[in-house]
C-alpha positions as CSV (number, residue, x, y, z in Angstrom):
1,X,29.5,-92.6,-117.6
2,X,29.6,-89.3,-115.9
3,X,25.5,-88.2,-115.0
4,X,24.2,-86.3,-117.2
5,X,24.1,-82.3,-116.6
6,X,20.8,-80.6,-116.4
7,X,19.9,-77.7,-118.4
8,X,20.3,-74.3,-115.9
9,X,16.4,-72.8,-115.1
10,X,15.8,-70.2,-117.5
11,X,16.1,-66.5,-116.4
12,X,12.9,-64.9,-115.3
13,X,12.2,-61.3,-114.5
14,X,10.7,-60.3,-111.2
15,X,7.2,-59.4,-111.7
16,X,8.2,-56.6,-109.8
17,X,10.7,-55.7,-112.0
18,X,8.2,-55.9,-114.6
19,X,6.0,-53.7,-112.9
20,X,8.3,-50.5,-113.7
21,X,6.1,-50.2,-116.8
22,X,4.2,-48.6,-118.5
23,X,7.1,-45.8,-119.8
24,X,5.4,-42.5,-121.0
25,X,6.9,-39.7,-123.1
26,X,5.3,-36.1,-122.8
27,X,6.4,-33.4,-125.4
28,X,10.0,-34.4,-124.9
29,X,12.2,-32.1,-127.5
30,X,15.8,-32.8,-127.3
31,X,18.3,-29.7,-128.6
32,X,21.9,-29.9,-129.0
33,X,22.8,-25.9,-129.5
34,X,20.6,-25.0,-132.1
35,X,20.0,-28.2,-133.8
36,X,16.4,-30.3,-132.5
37,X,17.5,-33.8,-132.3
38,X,14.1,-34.6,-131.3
39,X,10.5,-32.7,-131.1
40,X,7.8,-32.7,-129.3
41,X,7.9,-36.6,-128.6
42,X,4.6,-38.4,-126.9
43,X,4.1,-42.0,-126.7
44,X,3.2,-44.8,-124.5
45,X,5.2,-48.4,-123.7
46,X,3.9,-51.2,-122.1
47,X,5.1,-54.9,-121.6
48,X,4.3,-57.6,-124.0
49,X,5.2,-56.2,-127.3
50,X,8.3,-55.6,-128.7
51,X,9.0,-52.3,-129.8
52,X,10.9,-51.5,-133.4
53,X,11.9,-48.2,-133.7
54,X,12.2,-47.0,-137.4
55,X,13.3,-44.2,-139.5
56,X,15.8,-43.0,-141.5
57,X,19.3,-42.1,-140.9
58,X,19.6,-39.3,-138.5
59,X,15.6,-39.2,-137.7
60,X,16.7,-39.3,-133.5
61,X,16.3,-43.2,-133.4
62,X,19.3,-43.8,-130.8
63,X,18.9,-40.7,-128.9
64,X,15.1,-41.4,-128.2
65,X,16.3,-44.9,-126.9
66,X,19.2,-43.0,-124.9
67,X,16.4,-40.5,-123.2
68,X,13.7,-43.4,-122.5
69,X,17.0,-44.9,-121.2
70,X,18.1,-42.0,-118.9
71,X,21.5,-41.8,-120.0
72,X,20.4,-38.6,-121.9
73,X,18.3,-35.8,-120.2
74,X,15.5,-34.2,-122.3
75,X,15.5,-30.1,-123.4
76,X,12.4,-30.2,-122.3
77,X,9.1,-33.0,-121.6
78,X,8.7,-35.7,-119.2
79,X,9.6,-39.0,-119.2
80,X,7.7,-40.9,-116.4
81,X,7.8,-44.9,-115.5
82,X,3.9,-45.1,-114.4
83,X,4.1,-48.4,-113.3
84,X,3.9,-49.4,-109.4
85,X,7.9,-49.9,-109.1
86,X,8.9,-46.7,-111.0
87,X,11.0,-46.3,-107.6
88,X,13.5,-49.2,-109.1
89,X,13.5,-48.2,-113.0
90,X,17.3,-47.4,-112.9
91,X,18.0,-50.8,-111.9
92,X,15.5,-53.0,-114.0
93,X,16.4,-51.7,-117.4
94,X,19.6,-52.2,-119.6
95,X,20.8,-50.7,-123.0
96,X,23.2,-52.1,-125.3
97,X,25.0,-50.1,-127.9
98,X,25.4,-50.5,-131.5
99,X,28.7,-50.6,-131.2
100,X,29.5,-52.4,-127.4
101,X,32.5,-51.8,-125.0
102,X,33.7,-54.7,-123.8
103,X,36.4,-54.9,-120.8
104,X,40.1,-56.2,-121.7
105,X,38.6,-59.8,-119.9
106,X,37.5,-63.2,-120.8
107,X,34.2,-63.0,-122.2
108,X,32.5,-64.6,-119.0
109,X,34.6,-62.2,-116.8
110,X,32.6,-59.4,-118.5
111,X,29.7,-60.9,-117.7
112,X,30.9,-61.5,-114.2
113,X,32.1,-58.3,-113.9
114,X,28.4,-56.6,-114.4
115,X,26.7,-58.8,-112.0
116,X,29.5,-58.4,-108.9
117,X,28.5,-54.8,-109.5
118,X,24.8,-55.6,-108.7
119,X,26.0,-57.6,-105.9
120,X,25.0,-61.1,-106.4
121,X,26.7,-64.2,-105.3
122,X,28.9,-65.9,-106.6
123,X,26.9,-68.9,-107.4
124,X,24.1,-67.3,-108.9
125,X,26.9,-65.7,-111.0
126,X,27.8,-68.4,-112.2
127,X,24.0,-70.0,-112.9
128,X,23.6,-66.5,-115.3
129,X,27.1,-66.4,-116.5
130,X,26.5,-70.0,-117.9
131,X,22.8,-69.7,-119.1
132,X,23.1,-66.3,-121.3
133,X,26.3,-68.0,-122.9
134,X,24.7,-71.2,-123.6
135,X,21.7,-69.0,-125.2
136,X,23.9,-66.7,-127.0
137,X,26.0,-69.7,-128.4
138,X,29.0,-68.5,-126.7
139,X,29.6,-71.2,-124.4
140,X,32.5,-72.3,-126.2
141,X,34.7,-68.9,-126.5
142,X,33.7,-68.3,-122.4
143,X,37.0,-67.8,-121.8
144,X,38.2,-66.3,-124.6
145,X,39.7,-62.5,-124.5
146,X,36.3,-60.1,-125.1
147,X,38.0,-58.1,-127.6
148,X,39.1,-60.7,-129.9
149,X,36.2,-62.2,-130.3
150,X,34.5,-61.3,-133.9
151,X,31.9,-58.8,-134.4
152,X,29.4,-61.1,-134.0
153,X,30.2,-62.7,-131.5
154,X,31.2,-59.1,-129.2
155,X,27.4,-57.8,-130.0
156,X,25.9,-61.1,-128.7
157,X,28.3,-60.4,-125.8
158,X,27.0,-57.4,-125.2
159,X,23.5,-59.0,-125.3
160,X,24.3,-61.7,-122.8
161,X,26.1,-59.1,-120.7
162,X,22.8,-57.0,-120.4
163,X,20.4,-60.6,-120.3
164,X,22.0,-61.5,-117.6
165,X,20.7,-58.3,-115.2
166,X,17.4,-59.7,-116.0
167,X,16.4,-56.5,-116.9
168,X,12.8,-55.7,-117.2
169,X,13.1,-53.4,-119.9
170,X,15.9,-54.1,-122.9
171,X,16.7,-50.8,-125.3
172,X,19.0,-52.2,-128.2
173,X,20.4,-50.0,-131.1
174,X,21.0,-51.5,-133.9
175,X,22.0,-54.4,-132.4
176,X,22.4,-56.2,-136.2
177,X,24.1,-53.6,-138.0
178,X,27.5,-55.2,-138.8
179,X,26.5,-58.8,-138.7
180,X,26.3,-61.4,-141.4
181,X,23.0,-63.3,-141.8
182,X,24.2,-66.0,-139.6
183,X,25.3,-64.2,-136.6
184,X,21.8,-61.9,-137.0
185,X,19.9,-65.2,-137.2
186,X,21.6,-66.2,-133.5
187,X,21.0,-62.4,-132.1
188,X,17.4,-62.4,-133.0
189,X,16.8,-66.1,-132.1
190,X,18.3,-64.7,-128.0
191,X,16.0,-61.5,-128.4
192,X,12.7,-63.7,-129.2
193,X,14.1,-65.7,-125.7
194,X,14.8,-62.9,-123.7
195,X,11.3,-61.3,-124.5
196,X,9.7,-64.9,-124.0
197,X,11.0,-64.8,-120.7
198,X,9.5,-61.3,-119.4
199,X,11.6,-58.7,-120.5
200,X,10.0,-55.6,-122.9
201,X,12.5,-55.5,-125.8
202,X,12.5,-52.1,-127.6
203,X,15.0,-51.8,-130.8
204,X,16.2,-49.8,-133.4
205,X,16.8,-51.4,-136.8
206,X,17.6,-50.1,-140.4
207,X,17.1,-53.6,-141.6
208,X,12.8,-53.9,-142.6
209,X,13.3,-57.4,-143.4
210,X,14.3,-57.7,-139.1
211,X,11.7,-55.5,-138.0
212,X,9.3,-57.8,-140.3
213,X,10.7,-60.1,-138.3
214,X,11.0,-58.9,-134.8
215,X,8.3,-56.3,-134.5
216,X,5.0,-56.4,-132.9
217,X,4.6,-52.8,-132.9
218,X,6.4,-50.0,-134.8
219,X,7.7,-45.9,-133.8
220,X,8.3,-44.4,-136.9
221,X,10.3,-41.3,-136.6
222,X,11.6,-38.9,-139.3
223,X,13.4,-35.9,-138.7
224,X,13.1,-35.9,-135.0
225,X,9.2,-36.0,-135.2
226,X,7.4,-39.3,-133.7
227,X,4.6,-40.0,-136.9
228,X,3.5,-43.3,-136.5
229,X,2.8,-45.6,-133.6
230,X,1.1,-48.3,-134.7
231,X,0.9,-52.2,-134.8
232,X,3.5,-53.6,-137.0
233,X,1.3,-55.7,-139.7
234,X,-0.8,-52.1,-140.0
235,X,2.4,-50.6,-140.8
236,X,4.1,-52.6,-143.1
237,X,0.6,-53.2,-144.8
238,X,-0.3,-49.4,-145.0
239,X,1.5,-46.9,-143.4
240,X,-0.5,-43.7,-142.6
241,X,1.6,-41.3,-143.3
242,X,3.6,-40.3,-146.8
243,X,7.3,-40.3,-145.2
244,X,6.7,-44.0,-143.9
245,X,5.8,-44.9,-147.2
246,X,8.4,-43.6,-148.9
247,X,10.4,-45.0,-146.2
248,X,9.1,-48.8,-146.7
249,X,9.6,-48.1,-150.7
250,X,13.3,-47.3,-150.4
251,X,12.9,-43.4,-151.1
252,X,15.6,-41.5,-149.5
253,X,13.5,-39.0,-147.0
């Protein structure tokens, strides 16, 4: 009998990858021509908990997570990486769209593709490639073409792709919103591994049953305005404001 194979070590980020945070907002207001797409933002991140983002449709959830993410520049505030390794912030975080793009490649060579870019090896490649599959329960369709995968399976793509940066810092938007309770029950079952293995995970969800789930604390924005910041049983036990509860009772904001 062949020996058997041994699981591959688990991903673990640097703890000076880690040390990028704390992530600080300071009166950031976003304007696209006269529209405010966000106002007057201030909040605080650090490691350890992870971070649901909440609010109606069109309250400025994915374009907070595109600013803390850099891919958008504010109108106007700050946003500063405090910790010691600020210097290396581009590089230690990922984000991963609601709706991914995926290369015209195998699912592994999309994965493979990302890391080549960061320069590693092609052996440790390979380690990352095989673990962030095996985690995402996509080991079987490896080398299956990206794009004909199902919707499911292309947003835990996505997530592998970005797990496998070991990324200190995860932004996902609504990384749920098209999947059926099985394939959401795999995605959240990789977040709650990625996080246990070092990485600040900070998402955007429609779904209150999943940020019931996920959530250890809770942003709750509406109409571009940041009004609650608060741990995630205070908030789904009593909100403090009367937009979040509306918002919890199903009232359309």
């Amino acid at each position: 009998m062949p020996p058997e194979r041994q699981a591959s070590p688990p991903l673990r980020v640097e703890a000076e990858r880690q040390a990028i945070l704390p992530l600080r907002l300071e009166a950031v207001t976003l304007r696209m021509g006269r529209t405010t797409l966000l106002e007057d933002i201030d909040f605080r991140l650090t490691a350890g908990p992870c971070t649901v983002v909440l609010g109606p449709n069109g309250s400025g959830k994915t374009q907070l997570l595109r600013i803390c993410d850099g891919l958008v520049a504010p109108t106007s505030g700050r946003v500063v990486w405090e910790g010691p390794a600020a210097a290396r912030a581009a590089e230690a975080r990922a984000l991963v769209f609601q709706r991914p793009v995926l290369l015209r490649r195998s699912a592994a060579a999309n994965i493979d593709y990302a890391l080549r870019l960061r320069g590693l090896p092609s052996q440790e490649r390979a380690r990352r490639i095989e673990r962030v599959l095996t985690d995402t329960r996509l080991a079987d369709l490896a080398d299956r073409p990206a794009r004909r995968l199902s919707i499911g399976e292309q947003q835990r793509l996505a997530l592998a792709r970005a797990w496998a940066l070991e990324p200190a810092v995860l932004f996902l938007d609504e990384p749920a919103s098209a999947l059926d309770p099985g394939s959401t029950g795999a995605l959240e079952s990789a977040i709650r591994t990625i996080r246990g293995e070092g990485t600040k995970i900070v998402m955007t969800t429609h779904d209150l049953a999943q940020a019931q789930r996920m959530a250890d604390e809770v942003l709750f924005l509406d109409d571009g305005r940041l009004l609650e910041q608060t741990a995630a049983a205070d908030f789904f036990a009593e909100p403090e404001t009367a937009p979040a509860r509306k918002f919890l009772r199903g009232e359309i904001l």
